[in-house]
C-alpha positions in Angstrom: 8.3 -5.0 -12.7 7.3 -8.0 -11.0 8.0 -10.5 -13.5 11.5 -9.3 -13.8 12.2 -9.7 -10.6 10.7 -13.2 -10.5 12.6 -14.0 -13.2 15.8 -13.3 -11.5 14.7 -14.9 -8.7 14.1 -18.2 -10.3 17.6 -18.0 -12.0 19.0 -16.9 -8.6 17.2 -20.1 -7.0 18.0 -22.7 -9.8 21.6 -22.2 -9.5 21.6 -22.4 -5.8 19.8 -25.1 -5.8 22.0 -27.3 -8.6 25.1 -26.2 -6.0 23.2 -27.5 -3.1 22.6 -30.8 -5.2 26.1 -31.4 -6.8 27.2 -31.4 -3.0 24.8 -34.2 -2.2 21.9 -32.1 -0.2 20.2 -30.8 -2.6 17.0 -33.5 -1.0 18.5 -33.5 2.7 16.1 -30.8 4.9 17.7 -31.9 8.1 20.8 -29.5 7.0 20.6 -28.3 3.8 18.4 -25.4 2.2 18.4 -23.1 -1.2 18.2 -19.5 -1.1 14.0 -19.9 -1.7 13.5 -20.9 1.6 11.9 -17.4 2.7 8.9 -16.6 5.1 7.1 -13.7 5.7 4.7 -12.6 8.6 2.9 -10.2 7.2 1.7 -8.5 10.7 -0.7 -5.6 11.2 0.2 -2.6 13.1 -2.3 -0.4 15.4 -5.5 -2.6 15.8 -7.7 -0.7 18.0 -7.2 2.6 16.7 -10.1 3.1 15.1 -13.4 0.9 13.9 -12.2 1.1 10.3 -8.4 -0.3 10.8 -10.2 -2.5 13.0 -12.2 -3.6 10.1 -9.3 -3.1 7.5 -7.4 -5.7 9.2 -9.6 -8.5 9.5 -10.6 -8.1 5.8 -6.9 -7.9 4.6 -6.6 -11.0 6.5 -10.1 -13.2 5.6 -9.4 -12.4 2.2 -5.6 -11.0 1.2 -2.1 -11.8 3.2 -2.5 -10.1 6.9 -1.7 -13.1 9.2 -1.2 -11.3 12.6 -2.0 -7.7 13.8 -0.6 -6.3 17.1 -3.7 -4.4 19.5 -3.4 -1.3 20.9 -4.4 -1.9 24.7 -5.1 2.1 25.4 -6.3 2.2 21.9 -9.9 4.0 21.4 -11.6 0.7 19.8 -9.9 -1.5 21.7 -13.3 -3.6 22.7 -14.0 -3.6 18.9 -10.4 -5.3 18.0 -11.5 -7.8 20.6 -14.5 -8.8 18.9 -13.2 -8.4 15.1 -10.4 -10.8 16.8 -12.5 -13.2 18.0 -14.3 -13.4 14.5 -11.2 -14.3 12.6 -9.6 -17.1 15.0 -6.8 -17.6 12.8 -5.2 -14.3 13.0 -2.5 -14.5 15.5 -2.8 -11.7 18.1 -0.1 -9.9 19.9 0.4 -6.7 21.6 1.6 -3.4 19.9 3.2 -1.8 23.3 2.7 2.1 23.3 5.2 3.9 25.3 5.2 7.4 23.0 2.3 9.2 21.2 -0.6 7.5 23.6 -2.3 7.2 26.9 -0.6 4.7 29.7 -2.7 1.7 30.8 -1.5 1.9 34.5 -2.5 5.1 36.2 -0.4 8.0 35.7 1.1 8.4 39.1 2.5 4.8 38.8 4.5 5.6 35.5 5.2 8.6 36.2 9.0 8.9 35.1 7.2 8.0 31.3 5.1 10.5 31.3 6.3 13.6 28.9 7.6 16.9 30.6 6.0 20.0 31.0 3.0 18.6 28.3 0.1 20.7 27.2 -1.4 17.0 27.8 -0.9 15.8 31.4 -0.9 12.0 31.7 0.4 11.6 28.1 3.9 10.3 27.2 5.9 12.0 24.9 4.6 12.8 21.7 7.5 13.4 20.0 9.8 10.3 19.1 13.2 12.1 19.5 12.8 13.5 22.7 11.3 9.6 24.0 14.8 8.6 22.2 17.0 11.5 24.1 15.5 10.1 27.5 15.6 6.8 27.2 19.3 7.0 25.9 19.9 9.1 29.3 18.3 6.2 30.8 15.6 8.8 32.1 12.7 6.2 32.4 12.1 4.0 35.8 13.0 0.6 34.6 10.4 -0.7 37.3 8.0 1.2 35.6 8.4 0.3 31.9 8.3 -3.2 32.9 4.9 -2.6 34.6 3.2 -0.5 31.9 4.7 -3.0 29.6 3.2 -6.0 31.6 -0.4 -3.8 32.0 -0.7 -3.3 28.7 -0.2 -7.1 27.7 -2.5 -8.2 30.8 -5.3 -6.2 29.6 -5.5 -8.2 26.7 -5.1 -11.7 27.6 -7.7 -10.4 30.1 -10.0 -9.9 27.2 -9.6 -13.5 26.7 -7.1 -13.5 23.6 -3.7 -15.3 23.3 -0.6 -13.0 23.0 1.5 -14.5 20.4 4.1 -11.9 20.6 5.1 -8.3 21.3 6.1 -5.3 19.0 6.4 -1.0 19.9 4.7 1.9 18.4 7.0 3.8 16.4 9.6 0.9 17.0 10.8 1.9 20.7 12.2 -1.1 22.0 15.4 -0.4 18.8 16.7 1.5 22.1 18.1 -0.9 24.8 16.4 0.5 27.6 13.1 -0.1 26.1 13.9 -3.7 24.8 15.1 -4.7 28.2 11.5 -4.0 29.6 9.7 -5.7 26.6 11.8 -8.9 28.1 10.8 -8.9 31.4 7.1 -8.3 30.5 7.5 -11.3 27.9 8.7 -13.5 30.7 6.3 -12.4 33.1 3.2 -12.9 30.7 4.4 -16.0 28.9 4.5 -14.4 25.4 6.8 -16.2 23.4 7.7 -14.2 20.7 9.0 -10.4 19.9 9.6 -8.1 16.8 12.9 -8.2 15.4 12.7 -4.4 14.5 15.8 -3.9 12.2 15.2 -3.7 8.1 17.8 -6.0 6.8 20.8 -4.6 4.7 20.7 -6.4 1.8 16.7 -5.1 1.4 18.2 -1.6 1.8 19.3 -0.7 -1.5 19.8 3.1 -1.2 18.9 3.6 -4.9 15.5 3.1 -3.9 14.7 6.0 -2.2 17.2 8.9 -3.7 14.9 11.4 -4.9 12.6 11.1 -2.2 13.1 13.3 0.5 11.1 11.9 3.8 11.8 8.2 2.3 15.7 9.6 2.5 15.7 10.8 5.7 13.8 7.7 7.0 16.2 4.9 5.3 19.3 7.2 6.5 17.8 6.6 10.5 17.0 3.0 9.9 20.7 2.5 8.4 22.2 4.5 11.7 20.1 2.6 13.9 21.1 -0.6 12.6 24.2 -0.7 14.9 21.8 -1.6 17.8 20.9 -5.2 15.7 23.9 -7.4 17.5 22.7 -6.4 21.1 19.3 -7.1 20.1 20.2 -10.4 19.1 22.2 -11.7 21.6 19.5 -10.6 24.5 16.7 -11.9 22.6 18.3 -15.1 22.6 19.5 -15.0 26.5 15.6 -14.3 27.4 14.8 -17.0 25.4 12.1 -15.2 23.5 11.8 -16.1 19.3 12.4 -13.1 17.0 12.3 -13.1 13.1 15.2 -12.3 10.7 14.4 -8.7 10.6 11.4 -6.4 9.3 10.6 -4.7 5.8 7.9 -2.0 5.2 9.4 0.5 8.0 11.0 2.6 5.1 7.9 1.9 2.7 5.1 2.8 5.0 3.5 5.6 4.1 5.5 6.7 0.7 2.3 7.2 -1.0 1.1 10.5 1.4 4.7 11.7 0.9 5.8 11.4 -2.7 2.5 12.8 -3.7 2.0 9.8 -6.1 -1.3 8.4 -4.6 -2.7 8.4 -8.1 0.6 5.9 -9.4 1.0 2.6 -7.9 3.4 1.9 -9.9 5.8 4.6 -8.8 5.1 4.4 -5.0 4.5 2.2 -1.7 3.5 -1.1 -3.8 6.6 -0.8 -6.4 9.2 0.1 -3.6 7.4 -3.0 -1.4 7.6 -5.3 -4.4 11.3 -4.4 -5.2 12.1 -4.7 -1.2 10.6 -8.0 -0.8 12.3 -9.5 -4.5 15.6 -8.8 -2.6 14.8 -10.8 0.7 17.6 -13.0 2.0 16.4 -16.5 3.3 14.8 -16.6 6.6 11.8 -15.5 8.3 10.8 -12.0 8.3 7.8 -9.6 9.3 6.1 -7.7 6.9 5.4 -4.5 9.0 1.9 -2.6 7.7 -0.9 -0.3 8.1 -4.3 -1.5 6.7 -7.1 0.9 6.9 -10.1 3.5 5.7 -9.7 6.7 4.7 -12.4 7.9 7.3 -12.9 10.7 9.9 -12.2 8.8 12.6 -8.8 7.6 11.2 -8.0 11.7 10.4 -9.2 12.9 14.0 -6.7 10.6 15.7 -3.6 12.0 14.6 -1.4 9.7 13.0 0.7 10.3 10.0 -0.9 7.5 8.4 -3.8 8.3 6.3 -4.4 7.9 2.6 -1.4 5.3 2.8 -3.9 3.0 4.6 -6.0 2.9 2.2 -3.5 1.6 -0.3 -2.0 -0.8 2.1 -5.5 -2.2 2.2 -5.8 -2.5 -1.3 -2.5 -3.9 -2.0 -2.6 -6.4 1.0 -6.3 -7.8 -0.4 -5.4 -7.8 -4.0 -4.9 -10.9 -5.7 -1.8 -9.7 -7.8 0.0 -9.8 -4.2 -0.2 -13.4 -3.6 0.6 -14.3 -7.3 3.8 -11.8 -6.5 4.8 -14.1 -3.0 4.0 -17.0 -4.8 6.1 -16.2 -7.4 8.6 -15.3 -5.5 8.5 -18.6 -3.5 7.7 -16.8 -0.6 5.8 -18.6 2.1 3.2 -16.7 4.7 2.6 -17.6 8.0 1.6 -16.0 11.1 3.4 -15.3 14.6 1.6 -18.3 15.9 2.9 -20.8 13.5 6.5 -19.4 13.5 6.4 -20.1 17.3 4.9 -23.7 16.8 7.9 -24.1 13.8 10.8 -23.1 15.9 9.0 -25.0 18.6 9.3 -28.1 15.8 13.1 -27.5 14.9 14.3 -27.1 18.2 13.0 -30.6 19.5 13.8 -32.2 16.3 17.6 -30.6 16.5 17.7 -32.2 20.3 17.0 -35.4 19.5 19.1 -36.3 16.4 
């Protein structure tokens, strides 16, 4: 599948690239670029959570394509992120913000307008996604507070002596205004310079590729719906002067293998739809979104829908045939870090020609 793909890629590029030149730019990279020009941050969700993501993560970035993970502050191994962090200094750090399904950083009565109603687990936030959604719609959260729970949780980890390179949510809150208002503040307040873009682009949407698949369906159907909210993101991004990708791929893709039932067939699940996604990327810089990990009984007492998946992810994200795919693909890796230091690049070079 791959080397069709590739193939039409490289015709795709060739003719872009012989338009470019008949105009006379086809050499100029001050303002002229082909279609190739892609970038992907391949970024790590959920470091902390356990001692084996923990681990998954710095081995799928020592030896596969992970360049940045975002770290759970509340998360149960958060001291042993810290460390695995510390060990792989070229892994670009940020924080994965947890405003549903987790445990506040601040104490309870100072956030308490985020805390879920009537739980059977006082102290919690809402465990359910939709109802987080309904009240933060309603406006129902203290903005005050979200900003400092926000600002807590990326404190405790610069406290821990690590740089914050940038900022995503679990379960990808801040697509609701409210929440992404918050994430601006705290951004400004801590210095972090950079923040999830979390919409899926259309073009890498291609509906064809998840008919059939029931939870996949119902997941690309949500992202599609939620897209309407990408313009406001955009434009307040910009205003707080924060740096954002093109968009994310791997939100519909996560976790196909535990729901098609295909574990045993690559081929036919998360790797083939990623592969497919990823051929169809528009020029730009995007973020890979993904879930390395083992298979072990930490990982299944915590309670996330992720479990066999991780496994695959890990596989996929170390193997070798990967990076032959990217590099076919002319696809170029990088981390949050060196996107920042890039844009930091363009930008001065834009203001003084």
């Amino acid at each position: 599948m791959s080397s069709v793909h590739a193939a039409q890629e490289t015709a795709v590029c060739s003719a872009n690239y012989r338009v470019q030149e008949a105009k006379g730019c086809g050499n100029d990279k001050r303002g002229c670029y082909t279609f190739c020009v892609r970038k992907l941050i391949v970024n790590a969700d959920d470091f902390g959570l356990t001692a084996g993501v923990n681990r998954a993560i710095v081995e799928t970035h020592n030896g596969g394509v992970v360049s940045s993970a975002t770290l759970m502050a509340a998360g149960t191994r958060f001291e042993d992120a810290v460390t695995a962090a510390r060990s792989a200094p070229n892994l670009s750090v940020g924080c994965h913000v947890v405003l549903v399904d987790g445990t506040p950083v601040s104490s309870a009565d100072a956030v308490d307008t985020l805390l879920g109603i009537r739980s059977a687990e006082p102290g919690k936030f809402y465990s359910s996604l939709s109802a987080f959604a309904a009240r933060a719609m309603l406006g129902g959260f203290d903005r005050d507070q979200l900003v400092a729970e926000v600002t807590a949780q990326i404190r405790k980890i610069q406290s821990a002596g690590l740089q914050v390179t940038h900022l995503d949510t679990h379960k990808h809150a801040h697509v609701f205004p409210e929440i992404l208002a918050a994430l601006l503040r705290a951004a400004r307040i801590c210095g972090v310079r950079a923040i999830r873009n979390p919409f899926v682009p259309v073009k890498a949407m291609s509906a064809k590729l998840f008919k059939g698949k029931r939870d996949l369906w119902k997941r690309y159907t949500q992202v599609r719906m939620l897209h309407s909210f990408s313009g406001q993101f955009r434009q307040r991004t910009k205003r707080a002067g924060l740096l954002t990708p093109d968009g994310v791929v791997g939100v519909i893709e996560t976790g196909s293998v535990d729901m098609s039932g295909e574990s045993s067939s690559e081929s036919s699940g998360y790797s083939s739809l990623l592969r497919q996604t990823l051929a169809s990327l528009p020029e730009g810089t995007w973020e890979l979104v993904c879930h390395p990990g083992y298979n072990d009984a930490d990982l299944r007492a915590a309670g996330t829908r992720l479990v066999a998946s991780r496994e695959m992810e890990r596989r996929l994200l170390s193997s070798a045939e990967l990076r032959q795919f990217l590099e076919e693909q002319k696809i170029e890796v990088i981390s949050y870090r060196e996107f920042a230091e890039q844009s930091a690049e363009k930008f001065a070079k834009e203001r003084t020609e």
